[in-house]
C-alpha positions in Angstrom: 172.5 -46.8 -53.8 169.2 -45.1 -53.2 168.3 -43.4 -50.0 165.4 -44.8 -48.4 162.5 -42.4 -47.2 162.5 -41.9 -43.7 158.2 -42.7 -44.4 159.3 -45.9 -45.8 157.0 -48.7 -44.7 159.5 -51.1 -44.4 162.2 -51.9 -41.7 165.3 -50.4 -43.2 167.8 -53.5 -44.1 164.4 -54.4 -45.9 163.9 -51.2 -47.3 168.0 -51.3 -48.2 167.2 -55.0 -49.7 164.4 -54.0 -52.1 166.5 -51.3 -53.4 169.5 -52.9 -53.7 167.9 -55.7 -55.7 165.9 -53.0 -58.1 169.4 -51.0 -58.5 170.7 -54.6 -59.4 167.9 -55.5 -62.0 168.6 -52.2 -63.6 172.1 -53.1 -64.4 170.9 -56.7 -65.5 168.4 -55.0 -67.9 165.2 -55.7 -65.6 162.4 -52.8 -65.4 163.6 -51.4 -61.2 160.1 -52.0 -60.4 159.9 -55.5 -61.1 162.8 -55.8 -59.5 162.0 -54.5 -56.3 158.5 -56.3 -56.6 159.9 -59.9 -56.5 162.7 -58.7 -53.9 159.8 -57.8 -51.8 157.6 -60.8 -52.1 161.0 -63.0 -52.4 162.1 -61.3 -48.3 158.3 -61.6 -47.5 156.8 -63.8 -44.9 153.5 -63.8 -46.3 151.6 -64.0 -49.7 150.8 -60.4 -50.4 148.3 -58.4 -52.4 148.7 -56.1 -55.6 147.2 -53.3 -53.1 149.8 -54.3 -50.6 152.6 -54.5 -52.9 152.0 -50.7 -54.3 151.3 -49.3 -50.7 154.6 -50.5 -49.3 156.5 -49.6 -52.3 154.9 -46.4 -53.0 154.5 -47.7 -56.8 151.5 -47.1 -59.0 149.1 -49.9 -58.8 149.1 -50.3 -62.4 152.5 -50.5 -62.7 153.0 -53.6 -59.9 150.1 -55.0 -62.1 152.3 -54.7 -64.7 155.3 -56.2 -63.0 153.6 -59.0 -61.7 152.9 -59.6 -65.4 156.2 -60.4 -65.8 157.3 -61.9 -63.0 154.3 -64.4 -63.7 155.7 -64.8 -66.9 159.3 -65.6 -65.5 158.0 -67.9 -63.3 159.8 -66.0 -60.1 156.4 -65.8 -58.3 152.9 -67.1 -58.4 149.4 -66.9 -57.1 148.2 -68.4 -53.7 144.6 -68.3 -53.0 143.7 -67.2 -49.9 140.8 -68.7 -48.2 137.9 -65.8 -47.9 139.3 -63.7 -50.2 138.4 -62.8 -53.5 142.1 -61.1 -54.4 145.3 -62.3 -55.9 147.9 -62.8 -53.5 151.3 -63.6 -54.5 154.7 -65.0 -53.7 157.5 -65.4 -54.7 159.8 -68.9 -55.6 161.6 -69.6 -52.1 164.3 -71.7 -53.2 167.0 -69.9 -54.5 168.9 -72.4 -56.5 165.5 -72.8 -58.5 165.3 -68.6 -58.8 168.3 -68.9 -60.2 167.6 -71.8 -62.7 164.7 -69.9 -63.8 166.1 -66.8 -64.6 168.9 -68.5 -66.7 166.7 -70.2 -68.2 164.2 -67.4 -69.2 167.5 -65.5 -70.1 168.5 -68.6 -72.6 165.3 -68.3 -74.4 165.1 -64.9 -74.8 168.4 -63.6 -75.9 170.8 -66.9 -76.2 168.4 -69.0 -78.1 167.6 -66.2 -80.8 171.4 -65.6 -81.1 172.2 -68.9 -82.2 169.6 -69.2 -84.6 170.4 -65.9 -86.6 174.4 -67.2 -86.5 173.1 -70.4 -87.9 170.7 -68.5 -91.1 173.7 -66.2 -91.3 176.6 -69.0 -91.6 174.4 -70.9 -94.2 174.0 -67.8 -96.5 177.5 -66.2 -95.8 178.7 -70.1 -97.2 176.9 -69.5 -100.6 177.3 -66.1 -100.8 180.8 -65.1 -102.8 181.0 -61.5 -101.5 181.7 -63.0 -98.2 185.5 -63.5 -97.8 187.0 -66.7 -96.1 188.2 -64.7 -93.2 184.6 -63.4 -92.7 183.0 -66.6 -92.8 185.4 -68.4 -90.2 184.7 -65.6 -87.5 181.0 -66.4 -88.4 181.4 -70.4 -88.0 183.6 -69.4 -85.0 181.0 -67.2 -83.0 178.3 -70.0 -83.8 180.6 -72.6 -82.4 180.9 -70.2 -79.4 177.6 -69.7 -78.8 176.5 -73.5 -79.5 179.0 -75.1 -77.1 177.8 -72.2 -75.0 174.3 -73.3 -75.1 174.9 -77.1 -74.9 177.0 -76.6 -71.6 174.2 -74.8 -69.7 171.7 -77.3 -70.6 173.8 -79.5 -69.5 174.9 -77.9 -66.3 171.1 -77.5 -65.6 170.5 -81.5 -65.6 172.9 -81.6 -63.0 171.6 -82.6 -59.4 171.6 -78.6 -57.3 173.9 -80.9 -54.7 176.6 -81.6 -57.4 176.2 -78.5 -58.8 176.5 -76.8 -55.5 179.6 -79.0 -54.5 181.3 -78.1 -58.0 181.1 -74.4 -57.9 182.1 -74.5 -54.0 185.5 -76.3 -55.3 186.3 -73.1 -57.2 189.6 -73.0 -58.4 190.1 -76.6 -57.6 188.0 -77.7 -60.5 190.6 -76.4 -62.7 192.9 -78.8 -61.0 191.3 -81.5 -62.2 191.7 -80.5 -65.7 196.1 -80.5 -65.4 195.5 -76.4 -65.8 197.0 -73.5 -64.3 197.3 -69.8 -65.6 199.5 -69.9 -68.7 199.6 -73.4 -68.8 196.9 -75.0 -71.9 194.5 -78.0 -70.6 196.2 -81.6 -70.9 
């Protein structure tokens, strides 16, 4: 992880936190300045400026106004006018079940989404097209399936109430109990 500068303008385990979540959004294929942005309006207990967001980052003002772009456009923060006060302030979504519901959504429509719909243009020519042998063209139908039932189960999954969701992931293993399975045994 990266050191923190001993100028840093933030307490340390917040300093730790910001990076920590920008070294995390690098791996997850987020810009490390967005990153850190919303990890520091997320720990935030106010609504804070552009101006404030570059000072205690040490980050180019145009590049938080940049990342607050994005983050706008995730829906993981928003604006909150401030009374007297002609400049954006922002925040960031406080409810981390919701965070999380928008980020898998956003992910969904921009990489899921187009997947399935070039499997699906690709399975409809590779079924006309002759050059295309039969092996081919089930490992096509079969990724498509993938995907699909893929799709279908976190739309699904996102209709679910957050205290049945949460209540089913906290049963871990258990759920697979209910389902007759166990490792090296098929479902019932």
């Amino acid at each position: 992880m990266t050191e923190i500068s001993v100028d840093s303008k933030l307490p340390p385990s917040i300093a730790k936190f910001v990076l920590h979540w920008g070294d995390l959004g690098g791996q997850w294929g987020v810009n490390r300045s967005v990153a850190q942005i919303h990890a520091l309006l997320f720990i935030s207990d106010r609504p804070l400026t552009a101006e404030e967001i570059a000072e205690k980052l040490g980050m180019a003002r145009s590049n938080v106004s940049n990342s607050i772009k994005e983050l706008l456009g995730w829906r993981l923060i928003h604006r909150v006018p401030m009374m007297g006060d002609r400049r954006d302030h922002f925040d960031a979504e406080a409810d981390i079940w919701e965070m999380a519901v928008r980020i898998a959504q956003g992910r969904k429509a921009r990489e899921i989404d187009p997947a399935e719909e070039a499997l699906r243009l690709c399975n409809q020519e590779a079924k006309t097209d002759a050059e295309v042998s039969p092996e081919a063209k089930e490992k096509l139908a079969a990724m498509l399936d993938f995907v699909t039932t893929m799709s279908r189960w976190h739309d699904e999954m996102l209709k679910v109430p957050k205290p049945a969701l949460t209540a089913l992931i906290k049963m871990g293993s258990g759920v697979t109990r209910l389902i007759n399975w166990r490792p090296g045994k098929g479902a019932n």
